[in-house]
C-alpha positions in Angstrom: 0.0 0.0 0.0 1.4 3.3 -0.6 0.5 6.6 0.9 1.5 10.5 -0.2 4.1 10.3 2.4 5.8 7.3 1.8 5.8 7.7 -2.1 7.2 12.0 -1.1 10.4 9.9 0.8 11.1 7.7 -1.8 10.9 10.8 -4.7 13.0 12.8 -3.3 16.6 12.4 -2.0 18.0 13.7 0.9 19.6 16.9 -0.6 16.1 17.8 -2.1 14.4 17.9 0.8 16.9 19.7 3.0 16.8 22.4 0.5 13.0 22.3 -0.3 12.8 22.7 4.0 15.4 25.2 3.8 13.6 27.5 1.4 10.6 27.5 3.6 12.3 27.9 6.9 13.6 31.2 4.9 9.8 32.2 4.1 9.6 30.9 0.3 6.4 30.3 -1.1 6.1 26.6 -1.9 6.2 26.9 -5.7 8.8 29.0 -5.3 11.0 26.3 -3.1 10.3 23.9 -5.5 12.8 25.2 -7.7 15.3 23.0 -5.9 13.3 19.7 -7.7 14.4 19.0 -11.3 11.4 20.2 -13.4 10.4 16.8 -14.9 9.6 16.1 -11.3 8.5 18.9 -9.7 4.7 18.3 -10.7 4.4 14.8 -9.1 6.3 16.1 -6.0 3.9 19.3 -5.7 1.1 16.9 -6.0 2.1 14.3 -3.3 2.8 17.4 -1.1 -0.9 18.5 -1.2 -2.4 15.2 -1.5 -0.8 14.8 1.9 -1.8 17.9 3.1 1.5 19.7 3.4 2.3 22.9 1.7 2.6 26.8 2.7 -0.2 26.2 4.8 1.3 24.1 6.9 4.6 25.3 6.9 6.0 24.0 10.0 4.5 20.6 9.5 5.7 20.6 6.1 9.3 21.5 7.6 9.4 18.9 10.1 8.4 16.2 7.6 11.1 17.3 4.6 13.6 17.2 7.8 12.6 13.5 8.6 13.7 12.7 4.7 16.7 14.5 4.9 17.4 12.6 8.1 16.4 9.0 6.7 18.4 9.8 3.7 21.7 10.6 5.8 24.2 8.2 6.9 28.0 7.8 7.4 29.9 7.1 4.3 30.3 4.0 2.8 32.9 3.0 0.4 32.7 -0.4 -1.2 35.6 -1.3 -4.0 34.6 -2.2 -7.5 36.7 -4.2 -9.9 36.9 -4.9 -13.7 38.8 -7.6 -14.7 39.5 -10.3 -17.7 37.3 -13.9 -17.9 35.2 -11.8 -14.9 38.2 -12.9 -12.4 36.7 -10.3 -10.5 34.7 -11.9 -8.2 33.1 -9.1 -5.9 31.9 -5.6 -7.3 31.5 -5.4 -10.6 32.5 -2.0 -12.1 31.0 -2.0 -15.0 27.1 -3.2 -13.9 27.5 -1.1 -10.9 28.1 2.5 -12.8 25.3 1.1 -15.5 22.8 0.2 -12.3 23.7 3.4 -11.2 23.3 5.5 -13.9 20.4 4.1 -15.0 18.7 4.8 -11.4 19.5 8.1 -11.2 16.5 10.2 -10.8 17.5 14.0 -10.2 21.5 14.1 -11.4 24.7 12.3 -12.9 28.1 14.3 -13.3 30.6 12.4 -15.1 33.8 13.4 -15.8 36.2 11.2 -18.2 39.7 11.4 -20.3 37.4 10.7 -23.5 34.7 8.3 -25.0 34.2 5.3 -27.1 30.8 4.4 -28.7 31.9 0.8 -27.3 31.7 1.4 -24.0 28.7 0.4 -22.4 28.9 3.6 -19.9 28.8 5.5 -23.4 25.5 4.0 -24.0 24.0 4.6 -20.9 25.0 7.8 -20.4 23.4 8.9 -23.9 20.0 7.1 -22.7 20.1 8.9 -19.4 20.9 12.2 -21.1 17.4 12.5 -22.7 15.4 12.2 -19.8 14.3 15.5 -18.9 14.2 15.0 -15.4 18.0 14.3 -14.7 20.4 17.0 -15.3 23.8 16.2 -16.8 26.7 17.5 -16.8 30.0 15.8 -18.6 33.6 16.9 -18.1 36.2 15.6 -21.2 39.1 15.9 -22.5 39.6 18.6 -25.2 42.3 17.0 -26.9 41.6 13.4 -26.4 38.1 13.7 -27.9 39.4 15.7 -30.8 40.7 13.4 -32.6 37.9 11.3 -35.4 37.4 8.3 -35.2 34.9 5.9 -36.1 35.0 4.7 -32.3 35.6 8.0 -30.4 33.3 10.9 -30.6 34.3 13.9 -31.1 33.7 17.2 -28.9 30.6 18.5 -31.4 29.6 14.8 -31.4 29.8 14.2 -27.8 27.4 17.2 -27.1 25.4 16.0 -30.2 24.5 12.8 -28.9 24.6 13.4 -25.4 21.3 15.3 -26.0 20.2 17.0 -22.9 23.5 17.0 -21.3 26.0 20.2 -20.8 29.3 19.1 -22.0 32.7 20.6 -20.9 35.9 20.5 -22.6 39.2 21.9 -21.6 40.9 24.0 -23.9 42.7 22.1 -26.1 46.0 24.3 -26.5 45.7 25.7 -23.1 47.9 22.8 -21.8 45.6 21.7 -19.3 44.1 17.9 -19.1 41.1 16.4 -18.0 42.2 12.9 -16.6 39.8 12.8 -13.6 37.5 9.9 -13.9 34.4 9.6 -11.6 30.6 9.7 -11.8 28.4 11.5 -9.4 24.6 10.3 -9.3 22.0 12.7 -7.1 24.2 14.2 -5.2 24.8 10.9 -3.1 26.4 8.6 -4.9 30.3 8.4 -6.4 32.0 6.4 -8.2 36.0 7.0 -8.6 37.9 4.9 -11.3 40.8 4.2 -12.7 38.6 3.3 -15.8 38.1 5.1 -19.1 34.6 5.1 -20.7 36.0 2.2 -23.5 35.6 -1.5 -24.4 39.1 -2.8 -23.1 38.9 -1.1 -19.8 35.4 -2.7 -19.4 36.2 -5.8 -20.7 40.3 -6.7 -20.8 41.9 -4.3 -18.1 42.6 -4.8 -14.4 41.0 -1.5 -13.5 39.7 -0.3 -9.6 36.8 1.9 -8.6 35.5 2.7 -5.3 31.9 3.4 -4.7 31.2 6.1 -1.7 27.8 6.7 -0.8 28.0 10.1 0.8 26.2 13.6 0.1 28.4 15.9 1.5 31.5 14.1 -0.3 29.4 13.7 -3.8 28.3 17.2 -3.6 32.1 19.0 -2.4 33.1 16.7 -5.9 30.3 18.7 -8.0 30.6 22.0 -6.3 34.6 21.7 -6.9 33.9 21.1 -10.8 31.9 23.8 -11.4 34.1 25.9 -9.7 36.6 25.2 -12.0 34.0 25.5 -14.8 35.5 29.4 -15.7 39.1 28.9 -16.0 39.5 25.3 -17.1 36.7 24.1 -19.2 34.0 25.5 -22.1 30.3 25.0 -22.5 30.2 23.0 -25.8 27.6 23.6 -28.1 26.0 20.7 -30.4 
């Protein structure tokens, strides 16, 4: 059986809700606090809200409740290793299913940040199905040079924001001598994943490559803020 409540904690994540309370502990309207929710779901939550009788009308209710999400979402941080390896000799934590189970959960955000691409990795294609879903913002950090070269195989920069449809793409500059060789993906501000592993068919399938899965908001989001504040002097907004 479901109720508005219980189907309101499982929508939103932890971050949402401390900022959706912490808009109207500052005196925002609810529509207006319901900025914070990615617009493809900002409808159903608005809806679950009143249908359990919360809302600006009940503002201290409605405070308390969002607090008890962010609370049940909160937790110490766990980090759990995840391999890739030939013949699957890697027998716990898969790398490769766990950023595709991942990804392909991820409701409000994925930040991915990668050397280049290759159409044969199977993060590649998940990554372009997740892009088009208009409730989950994307962002992707590359390589300028690495993804400039053509190739049949690797996409290049115009490509990679092409078919990453939905997604902002970020490239460094490609003679300002700096690299992008960080590799991790961030899924609703919760979840990272830090690799070893580029997005291509032999690290997926041939290398001995190590990842380590952390499940903590305040580390996910210190990773995205850190990014973005980089975003000015290291990388450019490409346009398809």
């Amino acid at each position: 059986m479901t109720s508005p409540h219980r189907d309101l904690g499982a929508l939103l994540t932890g971050t949402e809700a401390k900022q959706l309370a912490d808009r109207l502990d500052a005196g925002d309207t609810i529509t207006r606090a319901l900025s914070v929710v990615g617009a493809g779901r900002r409808l159903s939550v608005s809806g679950l809200l009143e249908n359990a009788g919360l809302g600006s009308n009940e503002r201290s209710t409605t405070i308390h409740f969002l607090r008890g999400i962010e609370g049940a979402h909160s937790h110490p941080t766990t980090i759990t290793p995840v391999w890739t390896a030939p013949n699957n000799l890697a027998q716990h934590g898969q790398l490769t299913a766990t950023i595709e189970h991942f990804v392909r959960a991820a409701h409000e955000s994925v930040v991915c940040s990668t050397f280049n691409f290759q159409r044969s990795s199977m993060q590649w294609t998940v990554l372009r199905e997740v892009a088009i879903r208009p409730e989950v913002d994307v962002r992707v950090y590359v390589d300028g040079n690495a993804a400039s070269h053509r190739s049949t195989n690797t996409p290049t920069i115009s490509e990679i924001a092409t078919e990453l449809s939905g997604a902002s793409v970020f490239r460094t500059d490609p003679n300002g001598g700096v690299r992008n060789h960080a590799k991790f993906i961030a899924i609703d501000h919760q979840y990272v994943i830090v690799t070893s592993a580029n997005f291509s068919y032999s690290a997926e399938h041939r290398n001995v490559e190590l990842g380590l899965l952390l499940e903590s908001p305040l580390l996910t989001q210190s990773i995205e803020r850190q990014m973005r504040s980089m975003e000015l002097d290291v990388y450019r907004l490409v346009r398809p």
